[in-house]
C-alpha positions, 0 to 999 in steps of 0.5 A: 709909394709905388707912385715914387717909385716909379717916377724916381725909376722914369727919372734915372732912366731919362738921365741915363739916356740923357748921358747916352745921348752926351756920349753919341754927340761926342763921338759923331757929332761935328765940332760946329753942331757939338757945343750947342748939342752938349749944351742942351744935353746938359741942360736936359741932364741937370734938369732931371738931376734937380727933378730927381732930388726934389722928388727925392725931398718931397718924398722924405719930407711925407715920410717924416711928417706923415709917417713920424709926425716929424716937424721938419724946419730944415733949409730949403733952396729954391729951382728955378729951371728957367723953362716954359711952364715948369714953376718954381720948387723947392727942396731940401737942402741938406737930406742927410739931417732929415734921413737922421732925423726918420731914422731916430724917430724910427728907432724910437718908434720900436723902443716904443713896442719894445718896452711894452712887449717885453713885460707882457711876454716875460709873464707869459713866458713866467706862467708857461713855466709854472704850469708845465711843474 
């Protein structure tokens, strides 16, 4: 968890950086250099946007599977950032669905305990009050 944590942490702060640096070309940049400098920031840029959301993916899919024992068959797009020795991966394309899906299952989970506890503790709560007549 704290691994996520802090590469999705390492992730923002290099897109914002990224968006900073956009920002620096646009204002000081000459005309001839800023287009090849945009275009690589841009590059750059959307490339830790896609990192982002496929750290984001893996990290639900772990979630439901792991934690809800959740069997996720949602559509997956494949990335291909077309960089030396960065492969392909895929992710999710629609997270919303599988956030519905852990949220269900979460909310079954606690019914769950829910239903059982509440018997033992009305007993419990039924005998307190008979003892103290």
């Amino acid at each position: 968890m704290f691994e996520y944590l802090k590469a999705r942490r390492s992730l923002k702060r290099e897109i914002e950086e990224a968006e900073k640096e956009f920002m620096r070309l646009a204002k000081n940049e000459s005309l001839d250099l800023l287009t090849s400098g945009v275009d690589q920031n841009r590059f750059l840029r959307d490339h830790y946007k896609m990192e982002l959301k496929i750290l984001e993916s893996n990290h639900l899919l772990d979630v439901a599977t792991r934690k809800f024992g959740l069997d996720v068959s949602l559509g997956k797009v494949v990335y291909d950032p077309k960089m030396h020795g960065v492969e392909q991966r895929t992710y999710l394309e629609e997270p919303e669905k599988l956030l519905r899906m852990i949220s269900k299952a979460r909310f079954e989970w606690w019914k769950k305990w829910i239903e059982l506890l509440v018997p033992i503790l009305s007993l419990l709560i039924a005998i307190i009050v008979l003892l103290k007549k």
